[in-house]
N, C-alpha and C positions, 0 to 999 in steps of 0.2 A: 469286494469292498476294498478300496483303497485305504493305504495308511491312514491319510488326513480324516477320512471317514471315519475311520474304526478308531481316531480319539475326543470322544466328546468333552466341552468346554466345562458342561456341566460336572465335570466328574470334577472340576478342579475346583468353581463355587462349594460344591457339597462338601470337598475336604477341610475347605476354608471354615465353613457351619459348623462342623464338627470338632476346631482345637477350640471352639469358646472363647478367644482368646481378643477378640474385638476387630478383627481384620476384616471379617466381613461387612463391619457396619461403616467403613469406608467407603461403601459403593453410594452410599446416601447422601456421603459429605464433598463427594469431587466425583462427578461422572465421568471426566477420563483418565481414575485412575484402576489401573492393572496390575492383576499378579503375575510374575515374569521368572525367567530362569529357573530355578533347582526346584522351587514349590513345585511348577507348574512340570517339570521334565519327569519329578520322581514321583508325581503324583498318576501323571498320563502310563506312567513303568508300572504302577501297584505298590511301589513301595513309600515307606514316610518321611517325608520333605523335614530335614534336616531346621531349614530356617523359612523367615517368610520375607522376600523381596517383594516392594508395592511400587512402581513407576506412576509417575502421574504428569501429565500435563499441565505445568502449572510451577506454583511453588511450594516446594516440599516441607520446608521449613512451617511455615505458615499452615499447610494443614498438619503436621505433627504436631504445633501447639492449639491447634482447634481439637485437636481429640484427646490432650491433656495428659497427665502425667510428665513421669520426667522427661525432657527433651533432650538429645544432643547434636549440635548442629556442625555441620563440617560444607562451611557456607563455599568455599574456594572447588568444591566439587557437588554442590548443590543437593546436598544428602542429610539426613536429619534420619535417630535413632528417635524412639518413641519407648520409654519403658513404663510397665502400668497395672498394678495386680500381678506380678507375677510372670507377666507376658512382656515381651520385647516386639518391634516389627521395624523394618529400617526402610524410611520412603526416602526416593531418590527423584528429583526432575529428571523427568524424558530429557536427554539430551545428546549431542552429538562431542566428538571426542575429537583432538587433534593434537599431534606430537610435533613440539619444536623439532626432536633429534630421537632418533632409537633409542630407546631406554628409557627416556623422561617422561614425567607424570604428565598427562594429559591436560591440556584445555579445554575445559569445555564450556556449552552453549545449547543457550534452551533449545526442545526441538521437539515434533511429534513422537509421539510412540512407536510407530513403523521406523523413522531414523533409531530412535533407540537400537532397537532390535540390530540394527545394521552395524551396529558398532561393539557389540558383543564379540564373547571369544569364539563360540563353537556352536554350527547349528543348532545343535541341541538342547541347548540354552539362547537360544532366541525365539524362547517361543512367550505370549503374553496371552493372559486372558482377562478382558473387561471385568471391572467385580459388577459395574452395571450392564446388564444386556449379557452379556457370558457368550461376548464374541472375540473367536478365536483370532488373533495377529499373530503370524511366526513369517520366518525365514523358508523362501521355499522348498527345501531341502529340507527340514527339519522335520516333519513326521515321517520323511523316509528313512532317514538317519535313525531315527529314535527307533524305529520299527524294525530296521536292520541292527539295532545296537551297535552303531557305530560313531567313531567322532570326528569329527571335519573338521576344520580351521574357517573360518566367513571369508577370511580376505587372504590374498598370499602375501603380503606385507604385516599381519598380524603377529606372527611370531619375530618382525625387523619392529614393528612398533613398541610392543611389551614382550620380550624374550622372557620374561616370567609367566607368560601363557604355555610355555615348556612346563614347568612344573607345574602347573595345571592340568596339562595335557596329563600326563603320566600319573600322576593323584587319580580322576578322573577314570582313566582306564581301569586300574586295579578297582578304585570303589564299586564303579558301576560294571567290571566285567563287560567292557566294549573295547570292542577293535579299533585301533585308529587308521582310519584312511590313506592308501599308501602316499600321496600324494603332499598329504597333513606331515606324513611321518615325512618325508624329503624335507619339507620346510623346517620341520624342527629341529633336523639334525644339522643344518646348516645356519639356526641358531646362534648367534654371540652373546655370553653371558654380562661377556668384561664392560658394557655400555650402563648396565642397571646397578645399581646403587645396593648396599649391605642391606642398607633398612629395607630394601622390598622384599629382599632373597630372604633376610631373615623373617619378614612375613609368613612369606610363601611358605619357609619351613615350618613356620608355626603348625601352620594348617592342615601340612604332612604328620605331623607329629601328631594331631586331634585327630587320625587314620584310626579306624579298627587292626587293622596292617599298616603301619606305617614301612614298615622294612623293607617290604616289595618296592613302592618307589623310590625311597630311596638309593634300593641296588641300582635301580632302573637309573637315577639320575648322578650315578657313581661316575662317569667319564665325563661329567657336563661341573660336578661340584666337585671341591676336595675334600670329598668324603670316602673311608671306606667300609664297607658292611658285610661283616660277618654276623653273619643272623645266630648263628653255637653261640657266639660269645654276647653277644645282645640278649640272648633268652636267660644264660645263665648270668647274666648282670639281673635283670630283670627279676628271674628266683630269688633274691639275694634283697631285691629293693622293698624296706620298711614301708609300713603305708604313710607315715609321715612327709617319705621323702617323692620326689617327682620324675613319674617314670619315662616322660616326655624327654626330660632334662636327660636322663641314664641314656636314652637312646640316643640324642644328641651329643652327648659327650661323649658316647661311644665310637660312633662312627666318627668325629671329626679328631680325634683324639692323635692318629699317624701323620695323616696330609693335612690337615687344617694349619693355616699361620696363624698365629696367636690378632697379627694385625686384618686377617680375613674376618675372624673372629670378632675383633672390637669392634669390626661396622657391621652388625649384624644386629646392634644397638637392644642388645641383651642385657636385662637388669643387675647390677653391681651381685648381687645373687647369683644368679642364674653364669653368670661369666668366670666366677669364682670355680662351680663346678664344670663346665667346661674347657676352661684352661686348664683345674687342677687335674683334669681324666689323665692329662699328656704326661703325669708323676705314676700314672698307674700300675707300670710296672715294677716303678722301684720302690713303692708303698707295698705291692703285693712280697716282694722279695724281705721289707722290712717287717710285714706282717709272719712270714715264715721263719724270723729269726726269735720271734717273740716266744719265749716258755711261760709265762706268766701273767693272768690278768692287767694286774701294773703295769707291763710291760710292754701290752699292748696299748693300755689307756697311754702313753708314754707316745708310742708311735702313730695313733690314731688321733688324740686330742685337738678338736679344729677342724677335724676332716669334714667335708658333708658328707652323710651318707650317701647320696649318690654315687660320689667317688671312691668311698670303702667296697659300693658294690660291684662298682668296677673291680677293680681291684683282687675283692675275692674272686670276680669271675675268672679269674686270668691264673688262677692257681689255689690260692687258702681258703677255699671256699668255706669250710666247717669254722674257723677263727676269724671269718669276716661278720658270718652269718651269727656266731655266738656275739659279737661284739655290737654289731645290729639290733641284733634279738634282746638281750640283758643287759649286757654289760656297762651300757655307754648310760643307761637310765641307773647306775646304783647312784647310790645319793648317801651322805651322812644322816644321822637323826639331830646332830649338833652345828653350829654354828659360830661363827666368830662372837659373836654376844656370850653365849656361854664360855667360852674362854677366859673373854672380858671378865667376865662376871667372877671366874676362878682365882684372878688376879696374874692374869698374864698379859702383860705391858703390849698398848698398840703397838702397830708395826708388824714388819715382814714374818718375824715371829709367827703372829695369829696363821699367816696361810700356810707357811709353811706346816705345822703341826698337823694344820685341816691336811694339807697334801699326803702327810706321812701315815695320818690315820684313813684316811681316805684309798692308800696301796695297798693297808694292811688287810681291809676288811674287802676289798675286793680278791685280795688273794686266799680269803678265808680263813685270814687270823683272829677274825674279830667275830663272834657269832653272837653277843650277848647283848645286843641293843646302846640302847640311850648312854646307859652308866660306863658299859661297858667303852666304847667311843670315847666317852670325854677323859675315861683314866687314863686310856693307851693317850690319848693328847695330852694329860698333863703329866705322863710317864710315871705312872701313877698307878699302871696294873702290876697285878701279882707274877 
């Protein structure tokens, strides 16, 4: 039996049947449209299709609002999200793709489904299955590739058109345990990054960072980016990360925190958040040294106040690991019982006064001068204990 043989179409309708999720009832409302790439590759492997891409001949737009729910339309690449009960599905028009210049966002242009296919990244994601009639379209290489678990490039211009199919490439490997084709692997190390824009690299890294392993490609793409990866010091940041805080973020701040420029950085078009803890990683050792001077709660509220956790978890990781972790864990949540109204209320005059007092009693009781509640609180504030 051959590759193409040994992978039935049908296996990819049945999986469609089975999220419930309304994807299948697509094949009633536009009969040429297909389910395509990652559904269809991780489906034909045994394992479960992360998301669900629909290609369709036609306009995409227009049947995402025929099958209702919310819509979101990204009309300049001919792609429309569909959200709905709970479920999401993103249909794109079959289309063909063309680049002014290396690195730039594509053009594109209506087109059959077979062109679709030809404009993808890597055989193995060029494969499509009708939801009507549950006829197979791929790339000819693609069930051998799949069957050898390995990954190709479609075109040798593919990694000069989007050099972010590099970190594709390397994501892709690790996920799915395939070899890249040595020939793939020549193109992409001859690769140029400096053509593609922050905002796509910083995509790209999103979606390393959404990894079960994100850290393996990253290593992998350590001489391609200004990143560095120490996996010790990533895990022990990682031990360290509250569940409040964002462990995506910790491992990005980590690794960019030595060689990253703050100006690499700002086009990576990271949320005023998120940029906050990734600039502040690059303090992280002298946080951690000012953490190890700290004797006393206060004192560290003093030196931590502001920080995000993310960045304290650095931090610990790099040495004070037990005084980061306590600060993490407890400390940073104590809170008063009292407030600037009750002061008010005591007859102590607005003004700097009020926070001040909250500040002093607020040292006290974290350092365990204060054990006696409400009453207790408001005397040490109005200087007023025994």
């Amino acid at each position: 039996m051959s590759a193409s043989q040994s992978f039935a179409p049908e296996m990819v309708i049945e999986a469609l049947a089975a999220r419930r999720d309304g994807a299948a009832a697509l094949a009633a409302r536009a009969p040429r449209a297909a389910v395509v790439g990652g559904f269809v590759r991780d489906t034909l492997l045994g394992s479960s299709p992360r998301e669900i891409d629909i290609v369709v001949e036609g306009d995409a737009a227009a049947l995402a609002h025929e099958i209702g729910g919310t819509v979101t339309e990204h009309a300049a690449f001919g792609t429309a999200r569909v959200e709905r009960d709970g479920w999401s599905i993103d249909i794109a028009m079959a289309r063909t793709e063309t680049y002014s210049k290396p690195g730039a966002l594509p053009q594109v242009a209506p087109a059959t489904l077979a062109d679709d296919l030809r404009r993808r990244d890597f055989s193995v994601n060029a494969i499509a299955v009708t939801l009507a009639g549950a006829e197979m379209i791929a790339d000819a290489r693609a069930a051998d590739d799949l069957a050898a678990r390995r990954l190709r490039v479609l075109h040798d211009a593919g990694f000069v058109d989007d050099p972010t199919r590099v970190m594709r490439l390397v994501r892709y490997a690790h996920r799915l345990g395939f070899e890249i084709d040595p020939h793939t692997r020549e193109l992409a190390d001859a690769a140029a990054f400096d053509s593609v824009s922050g905002a796509r690299i910083g995509a790209e890294l999103r979606l390393i960072l959404a990894e079960d392993d994100p850290i393996a490609p990253l290593r992998d793409l350590a001489g391609r980016l200004p990143v560095t990866v120490d996996r010790e010091l990533i895990e022990r940041a990682l031990a360290l990360t509250p569940p409040d805080a964002q462990t995506d973020l910790v491992i990005l701040a980590t690794v960019t925190r030595e060689r990253a420029p703050q100006e690499w950085i700002a086009d990576l078009e990271l949320t005023a958040s998120e940029r906050d803890v990734v600039v502040g990683a690059k303090q992280a050792p002298s946080l951690a040294r000012a953490i190890e001077r700290c004797a006393t709660p206060s004192e560290l509220r003093e030196a931590l106040r502001g920080v995000p956790p993310e960045v304290v978890a650095i931090a610990g990781a790099l040495g004070p690991a037990q005084a980061a972790a306590r600060w993490l864990s407890t400390l940073r949540h104590v809170a008063l019982d009292i407030g600037g109204d009750d002061l008010l209320a005591a007859g102590v005059p607005a003004g700097v006064e009020i926070g001040a007092r909250l500040d002093r009693t607020l040292r006290r009781k974290l350092d365990g001068e204060l054990t006696g509640g409400r009453d207790v609180e408001l005397a040490s504030a109005l200087g007023e204990e025994a």
